[in-house]
Structure formats: structure tokens, C-alpha cells
PDB file of N, CA, C, O and CB in Angstrom:
ATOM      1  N   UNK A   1       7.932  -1.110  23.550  1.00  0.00           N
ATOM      2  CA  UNK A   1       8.525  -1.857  22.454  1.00  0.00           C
ATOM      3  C   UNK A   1       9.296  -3.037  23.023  1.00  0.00           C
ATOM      4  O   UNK A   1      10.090  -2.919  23.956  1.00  0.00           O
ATOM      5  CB  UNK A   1       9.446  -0.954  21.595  1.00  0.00           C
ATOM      6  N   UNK A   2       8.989  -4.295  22.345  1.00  0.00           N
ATOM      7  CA  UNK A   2       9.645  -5.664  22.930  1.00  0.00           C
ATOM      8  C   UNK A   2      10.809  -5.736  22.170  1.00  0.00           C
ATOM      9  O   UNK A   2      10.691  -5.333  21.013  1.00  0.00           O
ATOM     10  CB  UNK A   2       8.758  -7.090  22.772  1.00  0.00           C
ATOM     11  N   UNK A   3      12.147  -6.233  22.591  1.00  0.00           N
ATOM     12  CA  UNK A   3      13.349  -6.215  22.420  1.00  0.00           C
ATOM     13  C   UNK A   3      13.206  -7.164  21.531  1.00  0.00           C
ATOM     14  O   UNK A   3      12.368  -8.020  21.817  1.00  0.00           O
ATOM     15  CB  UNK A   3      14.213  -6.329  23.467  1.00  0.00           C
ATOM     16  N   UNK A   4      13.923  -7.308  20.262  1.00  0.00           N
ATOM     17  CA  UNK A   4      14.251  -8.563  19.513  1.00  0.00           C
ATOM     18  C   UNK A   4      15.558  -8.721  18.771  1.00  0.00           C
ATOM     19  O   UNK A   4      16.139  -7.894  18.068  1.00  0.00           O
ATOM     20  CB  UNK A   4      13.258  -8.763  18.562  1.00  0.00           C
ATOM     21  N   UNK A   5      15.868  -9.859  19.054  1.00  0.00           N
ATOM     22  CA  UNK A   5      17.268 -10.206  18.806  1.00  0.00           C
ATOM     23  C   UNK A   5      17.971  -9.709  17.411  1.00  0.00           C
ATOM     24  O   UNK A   5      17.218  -9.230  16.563  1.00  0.00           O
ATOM     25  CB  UNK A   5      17.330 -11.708  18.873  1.00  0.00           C
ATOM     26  N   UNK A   6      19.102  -9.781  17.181  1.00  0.00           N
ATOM     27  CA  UNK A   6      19.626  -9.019  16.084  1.00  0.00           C
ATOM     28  C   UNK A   6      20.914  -9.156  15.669  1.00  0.00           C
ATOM     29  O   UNK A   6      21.825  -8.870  16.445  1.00  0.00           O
ATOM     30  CB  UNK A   6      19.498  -7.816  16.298  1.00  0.00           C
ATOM     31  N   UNK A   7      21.187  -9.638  14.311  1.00  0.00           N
ATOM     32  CA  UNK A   7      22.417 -10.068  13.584  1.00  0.00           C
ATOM     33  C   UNK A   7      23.075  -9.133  12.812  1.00  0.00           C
ATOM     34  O   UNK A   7      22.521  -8.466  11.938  1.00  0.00           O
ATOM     35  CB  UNK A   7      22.171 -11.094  12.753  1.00  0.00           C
ATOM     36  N   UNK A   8      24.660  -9.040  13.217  1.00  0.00           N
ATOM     37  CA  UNK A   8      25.076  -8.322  12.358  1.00  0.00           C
ATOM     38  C   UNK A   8      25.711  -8.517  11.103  1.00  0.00           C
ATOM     39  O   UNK A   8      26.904  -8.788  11.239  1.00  0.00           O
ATOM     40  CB  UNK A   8      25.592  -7.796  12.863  1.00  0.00           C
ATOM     41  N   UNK A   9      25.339  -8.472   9.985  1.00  0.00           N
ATOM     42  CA  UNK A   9      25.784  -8.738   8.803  1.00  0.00           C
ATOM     43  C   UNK A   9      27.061  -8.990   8.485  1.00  0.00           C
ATOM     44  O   UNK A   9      27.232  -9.961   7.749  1.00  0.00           O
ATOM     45  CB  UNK A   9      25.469  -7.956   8.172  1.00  0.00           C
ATOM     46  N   UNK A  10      28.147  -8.300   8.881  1.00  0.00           N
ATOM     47  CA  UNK A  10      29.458  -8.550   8.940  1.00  0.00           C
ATOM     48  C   UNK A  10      29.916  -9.450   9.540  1.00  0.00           C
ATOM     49  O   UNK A  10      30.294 -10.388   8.838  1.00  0.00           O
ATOM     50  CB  UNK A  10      30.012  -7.763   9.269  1.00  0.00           C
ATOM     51  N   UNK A  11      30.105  -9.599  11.162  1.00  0.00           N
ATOM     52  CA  UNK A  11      30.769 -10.544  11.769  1.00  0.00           C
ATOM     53  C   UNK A  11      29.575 -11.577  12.808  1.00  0.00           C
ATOM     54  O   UNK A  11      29.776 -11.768  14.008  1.00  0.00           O
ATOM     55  CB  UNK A  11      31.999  -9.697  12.608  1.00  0.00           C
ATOM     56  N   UNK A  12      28.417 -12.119  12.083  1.00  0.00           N
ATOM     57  CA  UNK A  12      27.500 -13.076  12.401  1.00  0.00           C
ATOM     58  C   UNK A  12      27.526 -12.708  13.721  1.00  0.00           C
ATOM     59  O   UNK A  12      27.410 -13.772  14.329  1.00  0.00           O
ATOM     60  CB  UNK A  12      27.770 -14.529  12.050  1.00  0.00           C
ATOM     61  N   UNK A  13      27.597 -11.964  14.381  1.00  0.00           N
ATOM     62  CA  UNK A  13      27.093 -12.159  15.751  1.00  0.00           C
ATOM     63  C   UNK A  13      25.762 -11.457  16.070  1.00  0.00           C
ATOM     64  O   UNK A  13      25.316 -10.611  15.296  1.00  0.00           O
ATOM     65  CB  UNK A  13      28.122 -11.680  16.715  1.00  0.00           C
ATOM     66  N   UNK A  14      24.999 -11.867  17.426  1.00  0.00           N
ATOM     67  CA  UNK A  14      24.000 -11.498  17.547  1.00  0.00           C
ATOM     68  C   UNK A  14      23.854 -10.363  18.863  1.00  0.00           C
ATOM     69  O   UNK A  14      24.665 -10.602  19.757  1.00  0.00           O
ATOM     70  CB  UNK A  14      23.307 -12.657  17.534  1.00  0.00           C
ATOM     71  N   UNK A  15      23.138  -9.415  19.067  1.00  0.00           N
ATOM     72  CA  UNK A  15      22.820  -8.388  19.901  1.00  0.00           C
ATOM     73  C   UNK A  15      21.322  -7.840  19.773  1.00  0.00           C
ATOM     74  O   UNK A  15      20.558  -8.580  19.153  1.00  0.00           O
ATOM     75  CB  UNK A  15      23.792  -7.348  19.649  1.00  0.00           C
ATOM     76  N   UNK A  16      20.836  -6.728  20.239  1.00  0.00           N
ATOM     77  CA  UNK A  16      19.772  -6.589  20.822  1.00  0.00           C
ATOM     78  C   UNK A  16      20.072  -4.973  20.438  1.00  0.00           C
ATOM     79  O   UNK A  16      19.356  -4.079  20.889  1.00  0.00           O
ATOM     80  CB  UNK A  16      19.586  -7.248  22.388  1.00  0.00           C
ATOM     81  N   UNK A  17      21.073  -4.743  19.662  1.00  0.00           N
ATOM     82  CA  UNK A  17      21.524  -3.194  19.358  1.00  0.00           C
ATOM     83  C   UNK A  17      21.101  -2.868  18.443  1.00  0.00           C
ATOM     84  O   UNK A  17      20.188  -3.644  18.160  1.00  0.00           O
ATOM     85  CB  UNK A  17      22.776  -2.805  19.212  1.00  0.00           C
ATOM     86  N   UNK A  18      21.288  -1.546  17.167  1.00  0.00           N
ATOM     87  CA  UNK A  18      20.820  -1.449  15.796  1.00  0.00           C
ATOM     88  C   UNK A  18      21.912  -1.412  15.405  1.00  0.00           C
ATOM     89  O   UNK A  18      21.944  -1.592  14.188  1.00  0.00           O
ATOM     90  CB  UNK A  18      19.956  -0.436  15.301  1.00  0.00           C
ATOM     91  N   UNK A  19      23.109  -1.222  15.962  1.00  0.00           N
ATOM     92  CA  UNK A  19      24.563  -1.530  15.134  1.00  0.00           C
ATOM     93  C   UNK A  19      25.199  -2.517  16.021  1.00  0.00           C
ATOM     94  O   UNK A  19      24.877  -2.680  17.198  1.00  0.00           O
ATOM     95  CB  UNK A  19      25.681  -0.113  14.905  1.00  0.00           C
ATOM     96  N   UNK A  20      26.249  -3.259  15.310  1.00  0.00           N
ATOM     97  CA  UNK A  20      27.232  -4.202  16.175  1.00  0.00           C
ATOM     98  C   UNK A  20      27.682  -3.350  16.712  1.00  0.00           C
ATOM     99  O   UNK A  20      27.985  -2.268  16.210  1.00  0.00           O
ATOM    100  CB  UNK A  20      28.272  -5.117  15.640  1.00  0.00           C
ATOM    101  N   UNK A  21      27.871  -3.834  18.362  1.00  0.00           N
ATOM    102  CA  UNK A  21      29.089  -3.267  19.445  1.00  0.00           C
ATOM    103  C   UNK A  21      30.474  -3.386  19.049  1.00  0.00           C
ATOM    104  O   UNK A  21      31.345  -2.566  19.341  1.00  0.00           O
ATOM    105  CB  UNK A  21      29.088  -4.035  20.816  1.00  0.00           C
ATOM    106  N   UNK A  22      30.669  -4.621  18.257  1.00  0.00           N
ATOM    107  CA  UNK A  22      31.938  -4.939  18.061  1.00  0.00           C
ATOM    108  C   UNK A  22      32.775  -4.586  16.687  1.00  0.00           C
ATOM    109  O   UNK A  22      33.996  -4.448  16.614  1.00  0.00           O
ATOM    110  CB  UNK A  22      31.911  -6.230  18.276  1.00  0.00           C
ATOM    111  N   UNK A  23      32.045  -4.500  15.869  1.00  0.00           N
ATOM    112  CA  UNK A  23      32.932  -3.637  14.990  1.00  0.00           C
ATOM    113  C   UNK A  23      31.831  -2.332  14.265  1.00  0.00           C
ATOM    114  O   UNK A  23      32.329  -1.642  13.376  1.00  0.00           O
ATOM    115  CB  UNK A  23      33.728  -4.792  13.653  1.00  0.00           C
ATOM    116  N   UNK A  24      30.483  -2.078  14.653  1.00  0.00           N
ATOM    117  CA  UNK A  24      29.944  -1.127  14.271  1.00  0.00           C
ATOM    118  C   UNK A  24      29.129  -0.973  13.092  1.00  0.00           C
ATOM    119  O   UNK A  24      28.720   0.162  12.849  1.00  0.00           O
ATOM    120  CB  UNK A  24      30.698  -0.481  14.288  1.00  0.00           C
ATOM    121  N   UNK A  25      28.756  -2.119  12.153  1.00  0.00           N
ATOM    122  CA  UNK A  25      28.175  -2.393  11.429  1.00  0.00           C
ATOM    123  C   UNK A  25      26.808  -3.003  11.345  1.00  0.00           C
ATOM    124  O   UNK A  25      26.545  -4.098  11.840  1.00  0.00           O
ATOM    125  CB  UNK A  25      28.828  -2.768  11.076  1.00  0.00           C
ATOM    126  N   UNK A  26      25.994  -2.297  10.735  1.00  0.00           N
ATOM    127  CA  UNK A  26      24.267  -1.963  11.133  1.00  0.00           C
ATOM    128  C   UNK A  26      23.719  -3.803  10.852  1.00  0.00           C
ATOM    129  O   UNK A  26      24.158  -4.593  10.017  1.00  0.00           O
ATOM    130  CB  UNK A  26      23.210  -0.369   9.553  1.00  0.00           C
ATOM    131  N   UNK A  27      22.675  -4.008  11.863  1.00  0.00           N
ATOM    132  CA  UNK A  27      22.287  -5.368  12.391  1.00  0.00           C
ATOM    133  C   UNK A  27      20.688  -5.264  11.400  1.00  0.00           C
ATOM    134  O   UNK A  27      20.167  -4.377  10.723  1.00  0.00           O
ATOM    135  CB  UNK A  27      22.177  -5.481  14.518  1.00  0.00           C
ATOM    136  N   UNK A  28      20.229  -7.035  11.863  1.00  0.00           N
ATOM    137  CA  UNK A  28      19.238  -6.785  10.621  1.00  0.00           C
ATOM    138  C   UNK A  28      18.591  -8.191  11.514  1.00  0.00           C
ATOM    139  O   UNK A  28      19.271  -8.915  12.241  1.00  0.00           O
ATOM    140  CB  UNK A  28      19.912  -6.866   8.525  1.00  0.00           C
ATOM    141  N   UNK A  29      17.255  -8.331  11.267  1.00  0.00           N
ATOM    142  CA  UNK A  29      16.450  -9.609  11.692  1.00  0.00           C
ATOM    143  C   UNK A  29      17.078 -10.634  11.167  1.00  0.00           C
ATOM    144  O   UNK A  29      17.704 -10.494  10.117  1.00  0.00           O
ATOM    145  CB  UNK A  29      15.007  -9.691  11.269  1.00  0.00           C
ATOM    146  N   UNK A  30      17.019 -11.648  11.718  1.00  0.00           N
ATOM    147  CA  UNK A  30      17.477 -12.899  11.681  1.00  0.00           C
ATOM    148  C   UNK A  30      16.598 -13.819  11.024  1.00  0.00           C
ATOM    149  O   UNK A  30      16.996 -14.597  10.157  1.00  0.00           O
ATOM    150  CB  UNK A  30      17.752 -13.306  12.902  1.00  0.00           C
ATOM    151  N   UNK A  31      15.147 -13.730  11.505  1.00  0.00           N
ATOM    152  CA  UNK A  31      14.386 -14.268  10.918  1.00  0.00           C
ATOM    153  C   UNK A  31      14.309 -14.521   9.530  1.00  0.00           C
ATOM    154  O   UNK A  31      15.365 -14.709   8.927  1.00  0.00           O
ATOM    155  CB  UNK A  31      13.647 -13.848  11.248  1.00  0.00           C
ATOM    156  N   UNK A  32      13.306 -14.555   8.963  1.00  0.00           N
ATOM    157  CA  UNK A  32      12.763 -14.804   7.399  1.00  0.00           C
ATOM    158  C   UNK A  32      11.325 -14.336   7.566  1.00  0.00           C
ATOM    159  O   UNK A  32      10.785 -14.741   8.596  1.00  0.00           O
ATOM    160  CB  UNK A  32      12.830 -16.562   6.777  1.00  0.00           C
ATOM    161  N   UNK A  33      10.631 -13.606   6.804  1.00  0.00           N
ATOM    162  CA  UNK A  33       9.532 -12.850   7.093  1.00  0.00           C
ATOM    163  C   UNK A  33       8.952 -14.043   6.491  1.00  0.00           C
ATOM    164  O   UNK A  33       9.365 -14.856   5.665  1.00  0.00           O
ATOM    165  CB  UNK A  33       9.287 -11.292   6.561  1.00  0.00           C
ATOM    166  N   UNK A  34       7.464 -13.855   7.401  1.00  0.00           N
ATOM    167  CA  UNK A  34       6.382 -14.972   7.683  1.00  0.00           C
ATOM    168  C   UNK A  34       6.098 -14.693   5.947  1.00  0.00           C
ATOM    169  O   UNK A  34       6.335 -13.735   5.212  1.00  0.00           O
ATOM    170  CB  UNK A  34       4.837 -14.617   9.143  1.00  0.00           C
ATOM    171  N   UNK A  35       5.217 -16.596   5.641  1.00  0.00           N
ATOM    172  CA  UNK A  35       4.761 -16.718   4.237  1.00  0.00           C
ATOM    173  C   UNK A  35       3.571 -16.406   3.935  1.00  0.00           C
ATOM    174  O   UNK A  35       2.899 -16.883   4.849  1.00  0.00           O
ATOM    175  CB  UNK A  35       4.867 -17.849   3.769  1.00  0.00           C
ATOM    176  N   UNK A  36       2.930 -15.925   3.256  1.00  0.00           N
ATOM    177  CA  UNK A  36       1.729 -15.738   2.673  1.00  0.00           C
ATOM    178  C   UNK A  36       1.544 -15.752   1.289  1.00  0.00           C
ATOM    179  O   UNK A  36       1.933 -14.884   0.507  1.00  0.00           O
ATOM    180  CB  UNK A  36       1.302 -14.718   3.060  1.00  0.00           C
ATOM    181  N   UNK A  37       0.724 -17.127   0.927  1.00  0.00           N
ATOM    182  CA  UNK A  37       0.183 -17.280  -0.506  1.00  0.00           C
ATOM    183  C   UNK A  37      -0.401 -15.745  -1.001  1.00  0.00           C
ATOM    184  O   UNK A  37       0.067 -15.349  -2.069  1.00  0.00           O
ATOM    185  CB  UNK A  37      -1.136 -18.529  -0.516  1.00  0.00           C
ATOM    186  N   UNK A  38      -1.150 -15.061  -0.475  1.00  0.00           N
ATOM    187  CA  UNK A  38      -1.699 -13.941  -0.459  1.00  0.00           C
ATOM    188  C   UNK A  38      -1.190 -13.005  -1.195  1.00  0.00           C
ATOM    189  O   UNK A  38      -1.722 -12.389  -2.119  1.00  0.00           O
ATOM    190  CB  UNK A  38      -1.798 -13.581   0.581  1.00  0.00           C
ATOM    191  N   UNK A  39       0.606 -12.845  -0.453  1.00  0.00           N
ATOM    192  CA  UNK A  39       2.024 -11.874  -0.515  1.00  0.00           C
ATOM    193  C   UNK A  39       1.534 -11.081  -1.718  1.00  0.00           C
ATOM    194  O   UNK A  39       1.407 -11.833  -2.684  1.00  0.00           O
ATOM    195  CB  UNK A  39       3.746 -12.762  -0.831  1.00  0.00           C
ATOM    196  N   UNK A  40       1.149  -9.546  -2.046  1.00  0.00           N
ATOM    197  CA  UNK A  40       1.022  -8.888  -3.199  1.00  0.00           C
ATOM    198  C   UNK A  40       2.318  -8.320  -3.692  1.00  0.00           C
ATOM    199  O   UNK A  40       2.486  -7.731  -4.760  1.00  0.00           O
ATOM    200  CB  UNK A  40       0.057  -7.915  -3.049  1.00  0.00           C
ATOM    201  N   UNK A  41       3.375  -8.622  -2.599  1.00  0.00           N
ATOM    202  CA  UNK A  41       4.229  -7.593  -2.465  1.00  0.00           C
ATOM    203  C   UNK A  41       5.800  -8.739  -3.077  1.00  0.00           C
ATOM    204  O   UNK A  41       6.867  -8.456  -3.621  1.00  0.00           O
ATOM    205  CB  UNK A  41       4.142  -6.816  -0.546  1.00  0.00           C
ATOM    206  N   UNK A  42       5.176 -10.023  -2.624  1.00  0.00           N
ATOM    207  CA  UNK A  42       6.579 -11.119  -2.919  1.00  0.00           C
ATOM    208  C   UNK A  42       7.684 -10.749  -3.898  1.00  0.00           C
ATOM    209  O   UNK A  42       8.892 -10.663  -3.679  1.00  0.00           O
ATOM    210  CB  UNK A  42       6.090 -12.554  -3.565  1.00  0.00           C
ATOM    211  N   UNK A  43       7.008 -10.547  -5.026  1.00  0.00           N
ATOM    212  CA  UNK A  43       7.701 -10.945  -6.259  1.00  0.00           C
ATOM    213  C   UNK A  43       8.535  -9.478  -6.547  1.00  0.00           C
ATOM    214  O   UNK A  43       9.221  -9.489  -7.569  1.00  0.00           O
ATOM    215  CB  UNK A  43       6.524 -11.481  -7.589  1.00  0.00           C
ATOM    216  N   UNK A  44       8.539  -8.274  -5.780  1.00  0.00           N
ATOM    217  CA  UNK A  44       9.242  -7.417  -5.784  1.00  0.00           C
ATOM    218  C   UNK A  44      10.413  -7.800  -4.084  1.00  0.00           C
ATOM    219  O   UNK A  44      11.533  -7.304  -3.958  1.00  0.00           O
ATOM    220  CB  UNK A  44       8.159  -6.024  -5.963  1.00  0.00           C
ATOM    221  N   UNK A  45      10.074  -8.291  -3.527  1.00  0.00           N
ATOM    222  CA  UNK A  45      10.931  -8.364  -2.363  1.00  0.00           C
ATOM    223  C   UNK A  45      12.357  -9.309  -2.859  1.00  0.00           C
ATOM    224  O   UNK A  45      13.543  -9.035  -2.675  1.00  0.00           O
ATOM    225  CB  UNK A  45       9.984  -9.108  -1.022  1.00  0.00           C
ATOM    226  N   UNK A  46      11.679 -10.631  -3.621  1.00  0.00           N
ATOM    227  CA  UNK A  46      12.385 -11.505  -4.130  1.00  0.00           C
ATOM    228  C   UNK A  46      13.302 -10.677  -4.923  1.00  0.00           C
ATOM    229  O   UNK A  46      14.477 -10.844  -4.598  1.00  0.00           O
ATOM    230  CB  UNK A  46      11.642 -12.503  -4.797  1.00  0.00           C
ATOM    231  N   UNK A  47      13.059  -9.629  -6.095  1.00  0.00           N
ATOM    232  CA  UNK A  47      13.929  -9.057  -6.680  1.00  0.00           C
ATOM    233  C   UNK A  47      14.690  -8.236  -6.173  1.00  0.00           C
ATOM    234  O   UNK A  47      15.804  -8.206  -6.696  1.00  0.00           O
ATOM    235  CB  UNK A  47      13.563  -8.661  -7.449  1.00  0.00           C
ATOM    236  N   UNK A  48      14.481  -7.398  -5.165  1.00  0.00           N
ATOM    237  CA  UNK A  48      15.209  -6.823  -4.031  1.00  0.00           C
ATOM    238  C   UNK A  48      16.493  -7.573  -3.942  1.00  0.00           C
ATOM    239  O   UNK A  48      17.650  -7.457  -4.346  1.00  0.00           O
ATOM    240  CB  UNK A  48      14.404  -6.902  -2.687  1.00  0.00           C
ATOM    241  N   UNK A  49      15.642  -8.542  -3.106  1.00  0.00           N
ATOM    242  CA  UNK A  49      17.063  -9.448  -2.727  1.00  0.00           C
ATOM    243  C   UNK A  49      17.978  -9.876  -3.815  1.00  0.00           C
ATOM    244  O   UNK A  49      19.175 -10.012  -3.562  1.00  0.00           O
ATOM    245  CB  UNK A  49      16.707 -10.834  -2.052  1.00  0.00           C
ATOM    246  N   UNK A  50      17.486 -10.110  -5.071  1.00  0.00           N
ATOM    247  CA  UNK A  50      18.371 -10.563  -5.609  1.00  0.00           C
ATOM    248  C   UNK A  50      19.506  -9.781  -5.988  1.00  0.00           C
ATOM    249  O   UNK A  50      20.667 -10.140  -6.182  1.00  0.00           O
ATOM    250  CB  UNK A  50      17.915 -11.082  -6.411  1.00  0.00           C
ATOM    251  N   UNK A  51      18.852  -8.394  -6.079  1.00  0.00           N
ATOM    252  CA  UNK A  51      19.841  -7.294  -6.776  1.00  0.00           C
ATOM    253  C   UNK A  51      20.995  -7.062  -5.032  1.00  0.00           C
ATOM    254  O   UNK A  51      22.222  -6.964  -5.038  1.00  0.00           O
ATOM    255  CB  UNK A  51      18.566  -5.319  -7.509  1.00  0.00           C
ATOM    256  N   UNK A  52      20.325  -7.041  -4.094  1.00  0.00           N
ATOM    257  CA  UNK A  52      21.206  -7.298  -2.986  1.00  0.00           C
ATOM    258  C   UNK A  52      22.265  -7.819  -3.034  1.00  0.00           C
ATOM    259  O   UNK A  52      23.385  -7.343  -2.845  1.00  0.00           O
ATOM    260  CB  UNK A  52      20.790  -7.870  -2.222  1.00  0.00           C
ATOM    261  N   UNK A  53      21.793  -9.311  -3.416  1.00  0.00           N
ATOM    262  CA  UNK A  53      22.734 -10.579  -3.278  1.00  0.00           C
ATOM    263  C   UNK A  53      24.093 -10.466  -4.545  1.00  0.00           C
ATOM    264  O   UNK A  53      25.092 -11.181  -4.460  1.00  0.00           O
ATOM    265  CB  UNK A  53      21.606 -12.165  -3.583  1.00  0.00           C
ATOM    266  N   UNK A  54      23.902  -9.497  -5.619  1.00  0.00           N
ATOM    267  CA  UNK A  54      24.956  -9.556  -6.423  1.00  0.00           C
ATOM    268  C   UNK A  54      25.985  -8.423  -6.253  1.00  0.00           C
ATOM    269  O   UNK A  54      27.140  -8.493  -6.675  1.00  0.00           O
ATOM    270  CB  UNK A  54      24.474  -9.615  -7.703  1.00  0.00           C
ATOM    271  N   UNK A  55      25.345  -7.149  -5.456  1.00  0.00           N
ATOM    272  CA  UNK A  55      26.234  -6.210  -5.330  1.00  0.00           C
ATOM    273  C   UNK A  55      27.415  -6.536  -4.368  1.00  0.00           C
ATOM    274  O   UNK A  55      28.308  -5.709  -4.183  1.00  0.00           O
ATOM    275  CB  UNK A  55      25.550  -5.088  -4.964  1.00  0.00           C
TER     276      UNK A  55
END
């Protein structure tokens, strides 16, 4: 398994851990998942997030 970099939601920093070292709060890709016109799955991810983004 290849190592990939990793942000922790709380205090923006980045590591290579599944939780921050520094205050212990679970890390998440940084990226933005690749686009596909194709996506069957988009229009539920989008709502995901949104219900995310208000809690």
C-alpha cells in the first residue's frame, strides 16, 4: 500500500496518519475525487456533502 498524504479536518494540518498526531482528530483526502460525466453515483455524493456541510 502507497502512502498518501492526509488532512486533518480540525486543525488543517497534513500527515500520512488516519488520525492527527496533534490533537487526535480523524484525517481525510485532500484531494477532490476525479470527474466523470459518466458519475452514476454524483448526484447522491453532492447531497451527502451538503447535509455534511450544514451539520
Amino acid at each position: 500500500m502507497g502512502y498518501k498524504i492526509r488532512k486533518c479536518k480540525q486543525c488543517s494540518r497534513y500527515t500520512l496518519e488516519e488520525s492527527c498526531p496533534y490533537c487526535g482528530d480523524k484525517t481525510v483526502n485532500p484531494c477532490p475525487a476525479r470527474f466523470s460525466p459518466a458519475d452514476r453515483y454524483g448526484k447522491y455524493r453532492r447531497q451527502n456533502k451538503q447535509t455534511e456541510d450544514t451539520v
